[in-house]
C-alpha positions in Angstrom: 134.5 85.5 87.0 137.0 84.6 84.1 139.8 82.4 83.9 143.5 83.6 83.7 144.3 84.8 79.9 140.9 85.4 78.6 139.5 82.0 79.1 136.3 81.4 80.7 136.8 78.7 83.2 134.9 76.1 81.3 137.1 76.2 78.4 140.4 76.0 80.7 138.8 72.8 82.4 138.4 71.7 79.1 141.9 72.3 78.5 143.5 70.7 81.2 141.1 68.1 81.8 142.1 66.6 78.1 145.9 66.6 79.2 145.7 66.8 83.1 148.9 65.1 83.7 151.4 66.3 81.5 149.9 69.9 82.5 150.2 68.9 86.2 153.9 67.8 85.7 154.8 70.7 83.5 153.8 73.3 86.3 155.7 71.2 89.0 158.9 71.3 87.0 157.8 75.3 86.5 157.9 75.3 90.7 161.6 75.1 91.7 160.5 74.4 95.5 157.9 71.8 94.5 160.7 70.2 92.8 163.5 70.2 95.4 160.9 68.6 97.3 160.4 65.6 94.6 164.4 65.6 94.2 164.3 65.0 98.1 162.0 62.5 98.6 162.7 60.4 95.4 166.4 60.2 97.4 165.4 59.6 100.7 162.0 58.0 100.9 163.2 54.3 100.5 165.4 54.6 103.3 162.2 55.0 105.5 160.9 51.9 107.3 158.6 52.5 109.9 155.9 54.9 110.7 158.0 56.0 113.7 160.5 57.7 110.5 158.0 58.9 108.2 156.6 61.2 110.9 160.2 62.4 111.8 160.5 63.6 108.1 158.7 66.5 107.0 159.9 66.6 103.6 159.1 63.5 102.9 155.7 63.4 104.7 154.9 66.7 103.1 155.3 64.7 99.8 152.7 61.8 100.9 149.8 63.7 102.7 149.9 65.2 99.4 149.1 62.3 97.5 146.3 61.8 99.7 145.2 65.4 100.1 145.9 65.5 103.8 148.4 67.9 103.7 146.3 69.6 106.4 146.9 66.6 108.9 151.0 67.1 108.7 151.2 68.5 112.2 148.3 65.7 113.4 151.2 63.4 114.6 149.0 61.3 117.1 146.1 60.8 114.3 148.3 59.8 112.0 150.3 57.1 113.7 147.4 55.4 114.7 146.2 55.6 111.1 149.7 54.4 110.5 149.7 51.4 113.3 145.7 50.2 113.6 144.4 47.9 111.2 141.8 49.7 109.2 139.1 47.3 108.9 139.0 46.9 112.4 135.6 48.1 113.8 137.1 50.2 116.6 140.2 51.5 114.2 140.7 55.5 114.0 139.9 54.9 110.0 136.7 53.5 110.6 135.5 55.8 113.4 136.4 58.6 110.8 134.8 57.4 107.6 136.5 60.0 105.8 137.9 58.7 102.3 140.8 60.4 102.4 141.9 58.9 105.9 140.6 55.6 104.7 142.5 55.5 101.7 146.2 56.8 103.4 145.2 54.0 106.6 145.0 51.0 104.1 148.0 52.3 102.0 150.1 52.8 105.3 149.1 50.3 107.9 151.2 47.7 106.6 155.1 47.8 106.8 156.2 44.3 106.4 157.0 45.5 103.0 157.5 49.5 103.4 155.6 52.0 101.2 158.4 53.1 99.6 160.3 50.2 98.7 160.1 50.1 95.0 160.8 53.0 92.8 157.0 52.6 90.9 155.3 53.5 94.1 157.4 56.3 94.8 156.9 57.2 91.1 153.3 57.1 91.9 153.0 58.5 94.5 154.9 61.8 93.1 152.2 61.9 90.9 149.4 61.8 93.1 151.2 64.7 94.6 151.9 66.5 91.9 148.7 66.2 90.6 146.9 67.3 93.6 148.9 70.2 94.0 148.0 71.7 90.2 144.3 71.3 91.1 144.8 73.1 94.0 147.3 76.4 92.8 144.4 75.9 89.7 142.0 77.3 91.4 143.6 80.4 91.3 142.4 80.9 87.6 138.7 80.0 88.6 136.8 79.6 91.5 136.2 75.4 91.7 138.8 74.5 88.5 140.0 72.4 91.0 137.3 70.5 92.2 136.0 70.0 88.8 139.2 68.1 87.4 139.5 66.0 90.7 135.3 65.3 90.5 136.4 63.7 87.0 139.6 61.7 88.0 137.5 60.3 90.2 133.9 59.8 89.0 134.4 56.5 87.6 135.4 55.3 90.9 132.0 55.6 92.9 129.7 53.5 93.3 127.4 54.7 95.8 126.1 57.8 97.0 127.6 56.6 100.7 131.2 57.4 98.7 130.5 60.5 97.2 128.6 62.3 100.6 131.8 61.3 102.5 134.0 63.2 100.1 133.6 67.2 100.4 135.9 67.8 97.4 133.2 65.5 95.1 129.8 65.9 96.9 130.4 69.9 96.2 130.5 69.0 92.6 127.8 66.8 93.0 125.4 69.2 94.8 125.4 71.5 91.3 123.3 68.5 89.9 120.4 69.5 92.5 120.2 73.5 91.6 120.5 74.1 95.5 123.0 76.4 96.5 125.7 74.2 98.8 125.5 76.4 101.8 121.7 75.8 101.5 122.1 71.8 100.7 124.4 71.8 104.1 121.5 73.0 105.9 119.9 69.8 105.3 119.6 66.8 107.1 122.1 64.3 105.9 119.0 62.0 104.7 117.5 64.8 103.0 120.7 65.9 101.1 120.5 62.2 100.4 117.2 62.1 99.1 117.9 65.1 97.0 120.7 63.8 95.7 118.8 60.3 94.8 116.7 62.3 92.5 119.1 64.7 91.0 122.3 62.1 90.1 122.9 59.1 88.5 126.0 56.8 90.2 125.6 54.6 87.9 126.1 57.0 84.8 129.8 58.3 86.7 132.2 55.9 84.4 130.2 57.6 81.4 133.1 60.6 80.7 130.0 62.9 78.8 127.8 62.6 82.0 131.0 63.5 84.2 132.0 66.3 81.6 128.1 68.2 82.3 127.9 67.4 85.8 131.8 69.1 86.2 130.8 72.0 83.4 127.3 72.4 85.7 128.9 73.0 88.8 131.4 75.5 86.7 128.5 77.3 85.2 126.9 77.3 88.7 130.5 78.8 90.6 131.1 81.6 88.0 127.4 82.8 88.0 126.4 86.2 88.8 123.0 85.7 88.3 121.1 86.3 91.9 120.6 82.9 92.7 116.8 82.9 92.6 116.0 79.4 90.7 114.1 78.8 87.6 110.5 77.3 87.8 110.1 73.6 87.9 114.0 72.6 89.2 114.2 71.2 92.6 116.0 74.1 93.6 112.7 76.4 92.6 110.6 73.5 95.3 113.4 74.5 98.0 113.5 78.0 97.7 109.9 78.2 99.1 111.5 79.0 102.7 110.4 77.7 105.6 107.3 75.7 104.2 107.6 72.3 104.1 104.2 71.4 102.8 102.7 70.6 99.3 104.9 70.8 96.6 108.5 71.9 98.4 111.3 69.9 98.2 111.3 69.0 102.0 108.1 67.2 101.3 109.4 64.8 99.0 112.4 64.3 101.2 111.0 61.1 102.6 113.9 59.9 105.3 112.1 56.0 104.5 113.2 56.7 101.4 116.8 56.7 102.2 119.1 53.5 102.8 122.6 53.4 103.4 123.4 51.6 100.3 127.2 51.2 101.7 129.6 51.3 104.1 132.8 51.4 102.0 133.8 54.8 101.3 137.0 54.3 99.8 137.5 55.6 96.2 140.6 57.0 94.3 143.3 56.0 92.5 146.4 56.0 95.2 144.8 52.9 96.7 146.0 51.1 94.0 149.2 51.4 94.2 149.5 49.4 97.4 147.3 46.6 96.3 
């Protein structure tokens, strides 16, 4: 499939990638509901003090699950106030239990309201541009199938450090699964240590803060999105050891799949750059 205008959707994540921001603000000031929304919350948001208001506000909660990319949660009132009122590194806390980055990140950003969220005007300013951009790589993927993905895979890259981080993310490990030449419906089959183990062999965490590395392993899963080929893999990829069906013996990729193999190299899952606006 082809981007919007004639481009193929390589070149428009080229495009966009080089000047994601100013493109991402550009098409919110295009969106004249998008930017009531900003108007309101930059006018009411510092008059909210206590997790008790922020869930009473829909416009203004709209504008912070966004930042976060839960705007799916919005109408989970009771997981978000305990998100909002347990400590997050507790053991027992709802963040913990869920392990979800995205949860993890909005817990530790909101848990504390000695000093509210909102009280100064840069991480309000921030936090509309968390939003903002998380609503253009969303409404981009309208042009191409994964556009979006792609551009968040590379805001983020640099930020992982583990392959614990990068599993707990859907939005990057879909990315990260075109580095393995399995299809993701077929890598979701897998046992988590085997998707682990594949993964081991197929990425590099330690090359993710290289911007060329990030660029091919976003272009790859571009490539792999917009393909009409039928899927049947090349000779000698891991995806051609997989595609052996059923046999797990000799030379598949099941067989090198050792679960012994496999550590939980880390706990933290937390990644991103909203995080840092609280710290």
């Amino acid at each position: 499939m082809s981007g919007s205008i004639g481009f193929s959707p390589i070149s428009l994540y080229e495009q966009y990638a080089a000047h994601e921001t100013a493109d991402a603000t550009a098409a919110l000031k295009a969106d004249p509901q998008a930017s009531t929304l900003i108007a309101y919350f930059n006018k009411n948001a510092a008059d909210i003090t206590t997790p008790a208001q922020l869930l009473k506000n829909y416009k203004v909660l709209s504008v912070v699950l966004g930042a976060f990319n839960l705007q799916s949660s919005i109408n989970d009132t009771a997981l978000l106030k305990q998100l909002m009122t347990q400590n997050p590194a507790a053991k027992n806390s709802l963040s913990q239990q869920l392990a979800n980055p995205q949860y993890t990140l909005f817990a530790q950003a909101m848990s504390d309201w000695t000093t509210p969220p909102f009280a100064t005007a840069a991480t309000r300013a921030q936090l509309v541009q968390a939003y903002t951009t998380n609503t253009f790589e969303q409404n981009v993927n309208s042009q191409a199938a994964g556009l979006g993905n792609a551009l968040y895979f590379t805001r983020e890259a640099s930020s992982i450090t583990t392959l614990t981080q990068l599993q707990a993310d859907p939005n990057l490990l879909q990315v990260a699964v075109a580095t393995t030449g399995v299809p993701y419906d077929d890598f979701g089959a897998l046992e988590f240590n085997q998707q682990t183990a594949l993964l081991q062999q197929s990425i590099k965490v330690s090359q993710l803060k290289t911007p060329s590395y990030v660029k091919q392993i976003a272009e790859q899963y571009l490539a792999q999105q917009t393909s009409n080929s039928d899927s049947t893999p090349a000779p000698g990829t891991l995806a051609s050891l997989y595609s052996d069906g059923t046999d797990t013996s000799g030379d598949s990729v099941l067989s090198i799949l050792d679960p012994q193999s496999v550590s939980d190299d880390s706990n933290d899952s937390s990644s991103g750059s909203v995080l840092s606006l609280f710290a």
